[in-house]
PDB file of the backbone (N, CA, C, O) and the ligand in Angstrom, with CONECT records:
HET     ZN  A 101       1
ATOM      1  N   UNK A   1     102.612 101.820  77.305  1.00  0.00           N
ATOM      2  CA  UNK A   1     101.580 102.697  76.726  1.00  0.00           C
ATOM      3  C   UNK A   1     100.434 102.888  77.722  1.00  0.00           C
ATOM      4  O   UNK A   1      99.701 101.958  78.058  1.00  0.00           O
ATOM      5  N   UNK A   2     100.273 104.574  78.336  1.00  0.00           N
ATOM      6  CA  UNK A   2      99.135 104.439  79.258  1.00  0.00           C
ATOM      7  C   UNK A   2      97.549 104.012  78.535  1.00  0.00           C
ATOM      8  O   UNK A   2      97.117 104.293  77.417  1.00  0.00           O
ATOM      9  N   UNK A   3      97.220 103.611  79.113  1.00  0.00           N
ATOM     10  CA  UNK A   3      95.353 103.178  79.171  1.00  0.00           C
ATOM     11  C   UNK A   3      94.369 103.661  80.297  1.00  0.00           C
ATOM     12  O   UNK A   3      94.474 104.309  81.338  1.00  0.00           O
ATOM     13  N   UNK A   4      93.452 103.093  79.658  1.00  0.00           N
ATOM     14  CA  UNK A   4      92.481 104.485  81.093  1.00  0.00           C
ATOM     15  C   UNK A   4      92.223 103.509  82.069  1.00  0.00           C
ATOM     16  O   UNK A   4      92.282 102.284  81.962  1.00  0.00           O
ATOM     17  N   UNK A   5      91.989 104.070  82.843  1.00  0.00           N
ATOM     18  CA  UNK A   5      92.314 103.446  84.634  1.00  0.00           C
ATOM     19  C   UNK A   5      91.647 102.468  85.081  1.00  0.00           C
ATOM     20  O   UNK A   5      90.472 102.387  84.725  1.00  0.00           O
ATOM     21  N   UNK A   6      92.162 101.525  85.918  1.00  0.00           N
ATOM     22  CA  UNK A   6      91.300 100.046  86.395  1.00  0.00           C
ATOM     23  C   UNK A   6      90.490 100.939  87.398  1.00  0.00           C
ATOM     24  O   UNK A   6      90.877 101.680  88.301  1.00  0.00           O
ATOM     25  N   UNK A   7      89.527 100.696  87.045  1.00  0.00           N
ATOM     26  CA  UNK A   7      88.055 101.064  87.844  1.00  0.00           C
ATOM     27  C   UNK A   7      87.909 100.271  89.261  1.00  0.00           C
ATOM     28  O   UNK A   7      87.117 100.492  90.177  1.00  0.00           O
ATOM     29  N   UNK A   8      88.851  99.349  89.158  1.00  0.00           N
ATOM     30  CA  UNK A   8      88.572  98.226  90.359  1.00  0.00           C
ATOM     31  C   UNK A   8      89.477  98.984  91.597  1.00  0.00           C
ATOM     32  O   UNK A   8      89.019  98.991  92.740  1.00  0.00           O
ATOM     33  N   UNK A   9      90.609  99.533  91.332  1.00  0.00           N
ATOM     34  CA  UNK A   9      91.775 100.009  91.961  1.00  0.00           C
ATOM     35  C   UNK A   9      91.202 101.203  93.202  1.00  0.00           C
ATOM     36  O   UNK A   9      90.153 101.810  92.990  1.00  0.00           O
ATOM     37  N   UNK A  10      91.725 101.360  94.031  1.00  0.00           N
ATOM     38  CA  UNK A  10      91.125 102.308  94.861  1.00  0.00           C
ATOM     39  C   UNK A  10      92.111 103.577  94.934  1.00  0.00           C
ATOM     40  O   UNK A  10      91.960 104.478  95.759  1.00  0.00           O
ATOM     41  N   UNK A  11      92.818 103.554  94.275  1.00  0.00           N
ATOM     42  CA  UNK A  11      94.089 105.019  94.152  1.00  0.00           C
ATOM     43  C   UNK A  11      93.384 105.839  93.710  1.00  0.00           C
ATOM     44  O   UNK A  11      92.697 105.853  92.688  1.00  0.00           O
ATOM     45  N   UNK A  12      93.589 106.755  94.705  1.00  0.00           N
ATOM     46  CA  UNK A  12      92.965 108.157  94.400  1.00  0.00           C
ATOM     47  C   UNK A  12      94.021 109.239  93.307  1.00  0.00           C
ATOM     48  O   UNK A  12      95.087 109.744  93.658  1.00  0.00           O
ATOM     49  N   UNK A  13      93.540 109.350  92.311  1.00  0.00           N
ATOM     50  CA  UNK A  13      94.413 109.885  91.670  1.00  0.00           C
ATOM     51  C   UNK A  13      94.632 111.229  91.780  1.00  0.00           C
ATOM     52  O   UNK A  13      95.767 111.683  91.919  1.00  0.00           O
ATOM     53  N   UNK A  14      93.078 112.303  91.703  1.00  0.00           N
ATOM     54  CA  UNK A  14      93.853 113.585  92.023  1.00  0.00           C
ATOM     55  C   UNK A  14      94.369 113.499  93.173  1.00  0.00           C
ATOM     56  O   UNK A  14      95.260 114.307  92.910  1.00  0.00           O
ATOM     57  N   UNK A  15      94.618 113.171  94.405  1.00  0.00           N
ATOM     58  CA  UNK A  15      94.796 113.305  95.882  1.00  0.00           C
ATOM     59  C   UNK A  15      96.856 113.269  95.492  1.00  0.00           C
ATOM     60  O   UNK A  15      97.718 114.103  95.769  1.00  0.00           O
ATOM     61  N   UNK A  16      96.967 111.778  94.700  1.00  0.00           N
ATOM     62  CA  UNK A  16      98.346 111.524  94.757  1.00  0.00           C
ATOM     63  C   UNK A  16      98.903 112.674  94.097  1.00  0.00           C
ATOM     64  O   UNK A  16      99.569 113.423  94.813  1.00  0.00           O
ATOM     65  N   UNK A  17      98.754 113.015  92.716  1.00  0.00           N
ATOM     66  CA  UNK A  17      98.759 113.884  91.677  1.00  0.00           C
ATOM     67  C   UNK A  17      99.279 115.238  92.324  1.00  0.00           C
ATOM     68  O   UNK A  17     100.291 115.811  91.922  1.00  0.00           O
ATOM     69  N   UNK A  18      98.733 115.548  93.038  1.00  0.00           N
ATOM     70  CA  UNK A  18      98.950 116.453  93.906  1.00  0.00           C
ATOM     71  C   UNK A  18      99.677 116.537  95.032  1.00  0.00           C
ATOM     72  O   UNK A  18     100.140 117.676  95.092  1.00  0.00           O
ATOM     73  N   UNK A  19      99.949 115.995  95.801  1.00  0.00           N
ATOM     74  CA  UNK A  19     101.237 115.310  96.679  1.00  0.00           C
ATOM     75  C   UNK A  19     101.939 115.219  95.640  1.00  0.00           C
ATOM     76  O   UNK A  19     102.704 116.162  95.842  1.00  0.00           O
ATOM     77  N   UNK A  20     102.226 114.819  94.750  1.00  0.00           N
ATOM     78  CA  UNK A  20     103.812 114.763  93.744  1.00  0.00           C
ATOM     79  C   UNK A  20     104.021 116.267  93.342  1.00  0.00           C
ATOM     80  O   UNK A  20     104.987 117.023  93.451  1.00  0.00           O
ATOM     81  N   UNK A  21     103.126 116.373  92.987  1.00  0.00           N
ATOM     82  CA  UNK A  21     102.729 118.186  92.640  1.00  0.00           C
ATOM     83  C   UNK A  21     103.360 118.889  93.438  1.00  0.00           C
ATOM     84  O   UNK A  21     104.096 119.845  93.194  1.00  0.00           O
ATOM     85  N   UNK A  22     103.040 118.356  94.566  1.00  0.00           N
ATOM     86  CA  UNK A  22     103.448 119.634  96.100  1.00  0.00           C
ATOM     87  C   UNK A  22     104.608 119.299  96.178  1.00  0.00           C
ATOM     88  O   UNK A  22     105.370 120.255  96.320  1.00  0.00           O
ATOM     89  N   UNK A  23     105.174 118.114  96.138  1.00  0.00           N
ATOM     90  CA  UNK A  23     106.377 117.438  96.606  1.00  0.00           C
ATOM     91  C   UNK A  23     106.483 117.048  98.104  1.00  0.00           C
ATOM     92  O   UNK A  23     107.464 117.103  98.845  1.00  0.00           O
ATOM     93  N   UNK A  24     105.641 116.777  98.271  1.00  0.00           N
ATOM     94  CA  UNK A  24     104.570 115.955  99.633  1.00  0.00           C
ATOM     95  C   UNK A  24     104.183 114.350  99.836  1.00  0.00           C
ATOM     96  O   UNK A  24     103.462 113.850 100.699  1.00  0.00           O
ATOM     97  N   UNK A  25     104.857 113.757  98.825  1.00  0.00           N
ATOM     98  CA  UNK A  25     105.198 112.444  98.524  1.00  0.00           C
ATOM     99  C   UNK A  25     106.229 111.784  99.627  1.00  0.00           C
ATOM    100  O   UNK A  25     106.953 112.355 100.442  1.00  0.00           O
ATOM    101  N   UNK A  26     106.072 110.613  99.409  1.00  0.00           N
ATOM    102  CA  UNK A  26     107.240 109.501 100.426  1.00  0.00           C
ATOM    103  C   UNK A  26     107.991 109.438  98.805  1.00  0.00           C
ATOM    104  O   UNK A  26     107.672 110.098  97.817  1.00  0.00           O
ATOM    105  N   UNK A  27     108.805 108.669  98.905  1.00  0.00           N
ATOM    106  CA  UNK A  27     109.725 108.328  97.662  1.00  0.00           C
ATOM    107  C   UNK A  27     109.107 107.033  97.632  1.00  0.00           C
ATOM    108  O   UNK A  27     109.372 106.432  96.590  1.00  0.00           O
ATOM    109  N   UNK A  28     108.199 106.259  98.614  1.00  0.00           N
ATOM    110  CA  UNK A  28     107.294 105.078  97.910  1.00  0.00           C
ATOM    111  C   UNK A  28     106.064 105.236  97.034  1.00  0.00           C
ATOM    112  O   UNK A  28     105.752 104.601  96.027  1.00  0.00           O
ATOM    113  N   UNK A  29     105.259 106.518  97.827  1.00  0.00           N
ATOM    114  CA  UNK A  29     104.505 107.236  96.887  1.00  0.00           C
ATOM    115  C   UNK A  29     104.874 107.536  95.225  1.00  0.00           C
ATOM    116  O   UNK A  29     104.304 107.420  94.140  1.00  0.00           O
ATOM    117  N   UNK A  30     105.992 107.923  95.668  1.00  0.00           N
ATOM    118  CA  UNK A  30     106.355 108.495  94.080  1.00  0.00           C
ATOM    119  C   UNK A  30     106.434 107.326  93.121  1.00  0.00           C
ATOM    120  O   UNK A  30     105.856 107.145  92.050  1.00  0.00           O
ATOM    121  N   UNK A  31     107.445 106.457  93.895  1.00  0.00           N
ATOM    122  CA  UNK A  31     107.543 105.166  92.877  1.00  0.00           C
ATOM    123  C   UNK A  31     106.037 104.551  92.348  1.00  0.00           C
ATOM    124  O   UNK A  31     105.815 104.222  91.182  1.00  0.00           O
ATOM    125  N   UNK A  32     105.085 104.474  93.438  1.00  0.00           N
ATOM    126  CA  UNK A  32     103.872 104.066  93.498  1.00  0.00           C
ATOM    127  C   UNK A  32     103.493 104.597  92.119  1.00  0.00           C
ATOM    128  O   UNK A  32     103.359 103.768  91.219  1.00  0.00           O
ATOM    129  N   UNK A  33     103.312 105.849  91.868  1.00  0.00           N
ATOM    130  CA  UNK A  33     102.549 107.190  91.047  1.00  0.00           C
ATOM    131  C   UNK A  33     103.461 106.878  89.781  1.00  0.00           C
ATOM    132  O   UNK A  33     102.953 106.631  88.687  1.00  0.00           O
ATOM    133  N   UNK A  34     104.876 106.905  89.994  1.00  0.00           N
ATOM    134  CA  UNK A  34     105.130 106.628  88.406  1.00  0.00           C
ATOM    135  C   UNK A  34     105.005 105.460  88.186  1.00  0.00           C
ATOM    136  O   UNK A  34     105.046 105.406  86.957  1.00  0.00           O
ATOM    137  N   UNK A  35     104.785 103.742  88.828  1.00  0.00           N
ATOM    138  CA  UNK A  35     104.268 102.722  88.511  1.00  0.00           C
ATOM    139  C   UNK A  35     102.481 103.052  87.440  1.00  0.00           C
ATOM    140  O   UNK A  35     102.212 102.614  86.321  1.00  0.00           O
ATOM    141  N   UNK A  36     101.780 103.767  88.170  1.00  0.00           N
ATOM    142  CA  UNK A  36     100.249 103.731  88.111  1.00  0.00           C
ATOM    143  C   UNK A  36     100.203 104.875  86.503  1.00  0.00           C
ATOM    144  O   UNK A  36      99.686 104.695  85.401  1.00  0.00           O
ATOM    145  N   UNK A  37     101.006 106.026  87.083  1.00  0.00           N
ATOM    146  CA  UNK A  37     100.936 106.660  85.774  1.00  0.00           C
ATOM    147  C   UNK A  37     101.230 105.989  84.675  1.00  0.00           C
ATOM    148  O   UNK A  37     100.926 106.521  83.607  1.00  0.00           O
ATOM    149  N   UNK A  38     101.736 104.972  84.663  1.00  0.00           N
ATOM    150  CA  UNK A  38     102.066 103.947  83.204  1.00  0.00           C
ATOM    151  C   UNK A  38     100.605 103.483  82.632  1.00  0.00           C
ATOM    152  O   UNK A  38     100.511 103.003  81.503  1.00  0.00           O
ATOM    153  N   UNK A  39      99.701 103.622  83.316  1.00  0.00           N
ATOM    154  CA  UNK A  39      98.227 102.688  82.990  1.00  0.00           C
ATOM    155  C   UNK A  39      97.274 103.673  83.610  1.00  0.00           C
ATOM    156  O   UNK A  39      96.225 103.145  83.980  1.00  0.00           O
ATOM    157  N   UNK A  40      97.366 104.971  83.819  1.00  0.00           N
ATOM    158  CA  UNK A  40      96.639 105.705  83.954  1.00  0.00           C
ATOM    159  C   UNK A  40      96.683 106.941  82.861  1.00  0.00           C
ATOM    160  O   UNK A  40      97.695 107.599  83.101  1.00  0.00           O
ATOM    161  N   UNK A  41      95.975 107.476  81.785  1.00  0.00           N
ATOM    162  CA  UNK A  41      96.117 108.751  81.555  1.00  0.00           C
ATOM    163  C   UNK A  41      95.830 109.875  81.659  1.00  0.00           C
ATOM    164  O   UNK A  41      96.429 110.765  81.055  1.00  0.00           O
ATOM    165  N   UNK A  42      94.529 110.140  82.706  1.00  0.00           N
ATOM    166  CA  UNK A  42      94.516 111.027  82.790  1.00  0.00           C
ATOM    167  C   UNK A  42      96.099 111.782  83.978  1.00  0.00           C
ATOM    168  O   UNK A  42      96.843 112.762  83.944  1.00  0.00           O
ATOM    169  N   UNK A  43      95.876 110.521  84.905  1.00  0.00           N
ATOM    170  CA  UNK A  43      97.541 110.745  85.414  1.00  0.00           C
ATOM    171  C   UNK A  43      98.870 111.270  84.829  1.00  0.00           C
ATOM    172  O   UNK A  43      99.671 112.097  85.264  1.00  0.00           O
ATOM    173  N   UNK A  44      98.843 110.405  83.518  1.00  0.00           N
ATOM    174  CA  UNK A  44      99.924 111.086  82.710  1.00  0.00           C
ATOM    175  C   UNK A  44      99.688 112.358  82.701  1.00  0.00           C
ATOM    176  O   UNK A  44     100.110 113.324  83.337  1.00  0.00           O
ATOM    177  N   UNK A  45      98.959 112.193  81.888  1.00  0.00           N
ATOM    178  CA  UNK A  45      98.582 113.996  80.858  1.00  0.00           C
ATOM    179  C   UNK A  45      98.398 114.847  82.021  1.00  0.00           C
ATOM    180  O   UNK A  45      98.818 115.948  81.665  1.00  0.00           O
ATOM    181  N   UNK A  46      97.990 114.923  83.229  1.00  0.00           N
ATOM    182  CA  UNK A  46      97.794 115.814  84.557  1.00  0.00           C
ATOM    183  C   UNK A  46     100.235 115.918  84.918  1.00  0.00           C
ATOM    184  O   UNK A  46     101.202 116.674  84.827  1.00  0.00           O
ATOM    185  N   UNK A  47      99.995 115.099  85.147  1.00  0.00           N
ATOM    186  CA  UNK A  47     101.427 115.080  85.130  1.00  0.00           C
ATOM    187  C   UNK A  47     102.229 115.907  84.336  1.00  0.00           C
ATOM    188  O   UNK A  47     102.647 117.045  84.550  1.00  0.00           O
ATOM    189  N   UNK A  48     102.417 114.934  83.112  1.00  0.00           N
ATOM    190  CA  UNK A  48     103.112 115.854  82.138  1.00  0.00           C
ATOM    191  C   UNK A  48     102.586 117.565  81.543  1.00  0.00           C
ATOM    192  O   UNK A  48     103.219 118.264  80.752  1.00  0.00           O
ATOM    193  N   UNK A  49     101.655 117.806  82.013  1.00  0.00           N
ATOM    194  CA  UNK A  49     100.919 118.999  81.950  1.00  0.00           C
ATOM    195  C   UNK A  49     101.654 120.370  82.655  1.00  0.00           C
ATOM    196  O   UNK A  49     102.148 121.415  82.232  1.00  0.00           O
ATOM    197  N   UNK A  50     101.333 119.461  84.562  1.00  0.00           N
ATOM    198  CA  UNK A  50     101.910 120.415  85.020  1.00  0.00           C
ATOM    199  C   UNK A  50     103.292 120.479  85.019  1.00  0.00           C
ATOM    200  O   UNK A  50     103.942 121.503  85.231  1.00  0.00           O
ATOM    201  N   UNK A  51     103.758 119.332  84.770  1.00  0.00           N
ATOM    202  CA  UNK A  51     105.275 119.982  84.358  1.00  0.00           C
ATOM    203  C   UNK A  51     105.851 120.981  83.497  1.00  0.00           C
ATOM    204  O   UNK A  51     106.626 121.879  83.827  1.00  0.00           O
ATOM    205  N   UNK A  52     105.430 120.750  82.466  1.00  0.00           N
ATOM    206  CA  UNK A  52     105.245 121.516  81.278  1.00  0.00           C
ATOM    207  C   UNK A  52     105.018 123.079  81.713  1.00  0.00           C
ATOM    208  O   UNK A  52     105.522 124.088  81.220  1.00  0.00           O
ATOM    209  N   UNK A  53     104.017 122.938  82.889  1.00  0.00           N
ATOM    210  CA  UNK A  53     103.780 124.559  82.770  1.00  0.00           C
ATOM    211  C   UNK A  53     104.830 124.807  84.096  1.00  0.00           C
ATOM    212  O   UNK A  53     105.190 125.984  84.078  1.00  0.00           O
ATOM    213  N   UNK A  54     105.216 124.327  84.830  1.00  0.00           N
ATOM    214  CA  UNK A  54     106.368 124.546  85.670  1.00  0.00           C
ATOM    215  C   UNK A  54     107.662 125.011  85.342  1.00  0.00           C
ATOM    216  O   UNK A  54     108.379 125.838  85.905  1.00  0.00           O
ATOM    217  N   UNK A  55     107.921 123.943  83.759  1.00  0.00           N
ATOM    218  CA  UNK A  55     109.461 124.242  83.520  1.00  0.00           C
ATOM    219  C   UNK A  55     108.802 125.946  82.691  1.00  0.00           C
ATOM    220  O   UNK A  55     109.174 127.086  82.968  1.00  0.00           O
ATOM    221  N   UNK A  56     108.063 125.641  81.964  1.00  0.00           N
ATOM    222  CA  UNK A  56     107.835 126.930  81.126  1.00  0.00           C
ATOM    223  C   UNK A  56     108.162 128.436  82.231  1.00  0.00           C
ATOM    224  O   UNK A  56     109.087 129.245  82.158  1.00  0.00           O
ATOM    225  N   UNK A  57     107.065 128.377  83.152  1.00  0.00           N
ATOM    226  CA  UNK A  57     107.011 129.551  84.736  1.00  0.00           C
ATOM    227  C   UNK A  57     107.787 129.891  84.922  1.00  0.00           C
ATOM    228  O   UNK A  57     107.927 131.113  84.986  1.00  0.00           O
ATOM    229  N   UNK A  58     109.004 128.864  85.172  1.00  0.00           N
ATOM    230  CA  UNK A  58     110.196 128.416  85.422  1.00  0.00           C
ATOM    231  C   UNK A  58     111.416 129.823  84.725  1.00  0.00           C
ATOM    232  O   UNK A  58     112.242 130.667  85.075  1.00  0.00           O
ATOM    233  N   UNK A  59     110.674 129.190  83.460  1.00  0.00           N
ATOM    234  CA  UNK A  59     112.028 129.318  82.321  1.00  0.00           C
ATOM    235  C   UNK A  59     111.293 131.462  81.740  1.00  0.00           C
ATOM    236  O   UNK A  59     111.872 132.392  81.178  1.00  0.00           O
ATOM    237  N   UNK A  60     110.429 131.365  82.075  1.00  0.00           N
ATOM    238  CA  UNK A  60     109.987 132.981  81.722  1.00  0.00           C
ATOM    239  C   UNK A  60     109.788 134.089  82.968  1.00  0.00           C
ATOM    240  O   UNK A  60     109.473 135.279  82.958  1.00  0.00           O
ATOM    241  N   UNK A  61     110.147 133.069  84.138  1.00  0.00           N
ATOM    242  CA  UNK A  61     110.191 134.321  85.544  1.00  0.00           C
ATOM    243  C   UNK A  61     111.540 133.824  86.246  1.00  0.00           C
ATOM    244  O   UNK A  61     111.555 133.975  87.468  1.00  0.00           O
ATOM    245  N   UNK A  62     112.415 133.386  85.795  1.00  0.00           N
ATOM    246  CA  UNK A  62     113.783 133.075  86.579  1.00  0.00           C
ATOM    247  C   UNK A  62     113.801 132.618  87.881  1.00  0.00           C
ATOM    248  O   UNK A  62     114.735 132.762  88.669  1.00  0.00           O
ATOM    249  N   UNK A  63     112.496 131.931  88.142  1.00  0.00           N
ATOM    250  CA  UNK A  63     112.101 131.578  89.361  1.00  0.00           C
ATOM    251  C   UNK A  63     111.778 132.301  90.536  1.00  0.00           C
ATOM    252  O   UNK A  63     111.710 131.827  91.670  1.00  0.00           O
ATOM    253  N   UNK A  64     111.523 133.840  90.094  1.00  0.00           N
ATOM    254  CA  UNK A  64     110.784 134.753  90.280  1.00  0.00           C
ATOM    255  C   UNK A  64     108.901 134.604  91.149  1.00  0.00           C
ATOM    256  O   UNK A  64     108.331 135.194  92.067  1.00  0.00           O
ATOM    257  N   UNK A  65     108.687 133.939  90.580  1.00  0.00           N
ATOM    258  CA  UNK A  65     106.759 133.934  90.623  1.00  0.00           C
ATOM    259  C   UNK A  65     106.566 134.158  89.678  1.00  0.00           C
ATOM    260  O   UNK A  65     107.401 134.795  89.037  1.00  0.00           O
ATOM    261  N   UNK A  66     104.948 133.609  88.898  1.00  0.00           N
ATOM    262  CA  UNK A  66     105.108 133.822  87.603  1.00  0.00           C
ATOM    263  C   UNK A  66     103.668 134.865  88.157  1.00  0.00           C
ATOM    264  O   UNK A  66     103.112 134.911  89.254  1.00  0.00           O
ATOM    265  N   UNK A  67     103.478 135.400  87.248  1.00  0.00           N
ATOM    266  CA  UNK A  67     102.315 136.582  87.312  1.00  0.00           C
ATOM    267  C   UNK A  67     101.206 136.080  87.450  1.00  0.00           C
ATOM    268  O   UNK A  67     101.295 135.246  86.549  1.00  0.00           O
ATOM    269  N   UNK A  68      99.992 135.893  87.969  1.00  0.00           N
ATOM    270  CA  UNK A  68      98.909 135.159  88.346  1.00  0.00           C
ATOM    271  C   UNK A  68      97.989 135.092  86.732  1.00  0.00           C
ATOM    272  O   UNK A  68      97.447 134.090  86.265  1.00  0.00           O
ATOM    273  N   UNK A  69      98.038 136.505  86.108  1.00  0.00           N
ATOM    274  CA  UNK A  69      97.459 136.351  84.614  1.00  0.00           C
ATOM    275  C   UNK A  69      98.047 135.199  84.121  1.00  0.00           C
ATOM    276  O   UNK A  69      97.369 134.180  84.255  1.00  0.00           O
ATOM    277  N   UNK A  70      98.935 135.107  83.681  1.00  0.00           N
ATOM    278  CA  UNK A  70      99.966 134.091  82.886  1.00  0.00           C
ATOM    279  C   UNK A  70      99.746 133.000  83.532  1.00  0.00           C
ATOM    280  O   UNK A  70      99.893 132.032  82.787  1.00  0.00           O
ATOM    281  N   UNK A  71      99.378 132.642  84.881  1.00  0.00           N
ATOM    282  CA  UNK A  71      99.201 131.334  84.759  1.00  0.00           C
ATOM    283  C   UNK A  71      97.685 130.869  84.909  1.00  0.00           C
ATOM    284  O   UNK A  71      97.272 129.729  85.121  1.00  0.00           O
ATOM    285  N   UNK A  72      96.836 132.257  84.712  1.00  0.00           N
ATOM    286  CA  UNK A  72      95.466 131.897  84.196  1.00  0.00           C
ATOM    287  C   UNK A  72      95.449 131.341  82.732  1.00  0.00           C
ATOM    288  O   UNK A  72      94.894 130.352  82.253  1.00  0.00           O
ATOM    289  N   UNK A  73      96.073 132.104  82.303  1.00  0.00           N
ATOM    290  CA  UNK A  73      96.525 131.887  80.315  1.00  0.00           C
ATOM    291  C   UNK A  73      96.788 130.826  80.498  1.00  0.00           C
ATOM    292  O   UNK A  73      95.869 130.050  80.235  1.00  0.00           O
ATOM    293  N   UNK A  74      97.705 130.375  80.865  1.00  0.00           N
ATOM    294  CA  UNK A  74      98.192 129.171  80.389  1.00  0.00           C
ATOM    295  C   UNK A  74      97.214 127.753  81.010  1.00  0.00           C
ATOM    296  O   UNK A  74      97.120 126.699  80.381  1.00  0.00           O
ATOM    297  N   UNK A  75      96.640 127.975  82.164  1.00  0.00           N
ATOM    298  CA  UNK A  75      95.842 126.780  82.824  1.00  0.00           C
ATOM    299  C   UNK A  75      94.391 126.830  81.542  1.00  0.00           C
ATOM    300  O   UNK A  75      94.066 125.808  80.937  1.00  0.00           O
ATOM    301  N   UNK A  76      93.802 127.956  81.361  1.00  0.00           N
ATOM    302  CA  UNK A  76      93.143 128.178  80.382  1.00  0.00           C
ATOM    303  C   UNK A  76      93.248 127.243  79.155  1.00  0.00           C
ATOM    304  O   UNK A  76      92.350 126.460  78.846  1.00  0.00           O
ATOM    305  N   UNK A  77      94.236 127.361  78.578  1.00  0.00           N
ATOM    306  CA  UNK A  77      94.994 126.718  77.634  1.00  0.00           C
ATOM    307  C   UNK A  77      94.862 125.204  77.764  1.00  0.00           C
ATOM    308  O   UNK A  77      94.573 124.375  76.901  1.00  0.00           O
ATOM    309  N   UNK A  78      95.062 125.094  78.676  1.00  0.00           N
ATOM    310  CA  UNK A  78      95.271 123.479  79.030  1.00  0.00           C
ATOM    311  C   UNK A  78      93.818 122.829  79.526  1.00  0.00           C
ATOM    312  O   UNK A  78      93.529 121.658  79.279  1.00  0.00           O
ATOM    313  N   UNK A  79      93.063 123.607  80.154  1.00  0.00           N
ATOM    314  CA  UNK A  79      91.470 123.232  80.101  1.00  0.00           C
ATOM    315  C   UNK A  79      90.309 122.939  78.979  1.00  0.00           C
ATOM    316  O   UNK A  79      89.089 122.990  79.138  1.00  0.00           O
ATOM    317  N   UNK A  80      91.208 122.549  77.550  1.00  0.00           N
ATOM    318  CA  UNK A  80      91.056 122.911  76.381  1.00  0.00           C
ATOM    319  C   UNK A  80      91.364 121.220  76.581  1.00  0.00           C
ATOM    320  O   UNK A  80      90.469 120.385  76.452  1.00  0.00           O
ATOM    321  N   UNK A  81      92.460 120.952  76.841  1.00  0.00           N
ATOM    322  CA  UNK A  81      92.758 119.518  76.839  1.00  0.00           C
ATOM    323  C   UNK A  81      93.322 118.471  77.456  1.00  0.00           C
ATOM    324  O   UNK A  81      94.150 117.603  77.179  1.00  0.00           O
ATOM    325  N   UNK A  82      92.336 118.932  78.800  1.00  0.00           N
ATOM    326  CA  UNK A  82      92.856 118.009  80.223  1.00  0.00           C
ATOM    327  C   UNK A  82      91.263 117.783  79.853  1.00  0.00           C
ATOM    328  O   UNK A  82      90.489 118.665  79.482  1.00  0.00           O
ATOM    329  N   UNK A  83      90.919 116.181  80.072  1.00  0.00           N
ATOM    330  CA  UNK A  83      89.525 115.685  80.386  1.00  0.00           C
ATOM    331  C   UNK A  83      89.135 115.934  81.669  1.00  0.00           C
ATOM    332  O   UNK A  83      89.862 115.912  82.662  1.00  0.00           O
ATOM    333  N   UNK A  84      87.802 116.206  81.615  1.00  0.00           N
ATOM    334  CA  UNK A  84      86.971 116.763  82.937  1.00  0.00           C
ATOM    335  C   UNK A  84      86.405 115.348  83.651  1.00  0.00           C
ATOM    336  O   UNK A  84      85.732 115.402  84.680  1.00  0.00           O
TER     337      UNK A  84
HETATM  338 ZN    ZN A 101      95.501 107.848  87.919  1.00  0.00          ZN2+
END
């Protein structure tokens, strides 16, 4: 069950978040990130977020590009309930 983040820890979370994002990761990184995402949530929820809007992009432009509106809409959407 994630919990909010050891304050003591020096992992930069958006920095990694984003390298997994990009797919700019080592495969130790990654392991690293899904270790930390277990006890991090804003990690999770940033995570499972952008996935979410990936497979969606994904699944409504055939891997096309998705239209820059649509993924204002939808980041919009989600700025509603990603913590700042
Ligand atoms: Zn984190």
């Amino acid at each position: 069950m994630p919990k909010l983040p050891d304050s003591s820890k020096t992992f930069n979370c958006r920095e990694m978040l984003q390298k997994i994002l990009d797919g700019d990761a080592t495969p130790e990184q990654q392991q690293q990130f899904k270790v930390h995402m277990e006890e991090c949530m804003p990690c999770y929820k940033g995570y499972e977020l952008e996935m979410a809007i990936k497979a969606l992009l994904q699944k409504k432009c055939n891997g096309h590009g998705a239209p820059p509106d649509l993924i204002e809409k939808i980041k919009n959407k989600i700025s509603h309930i990603t913590p700042h």
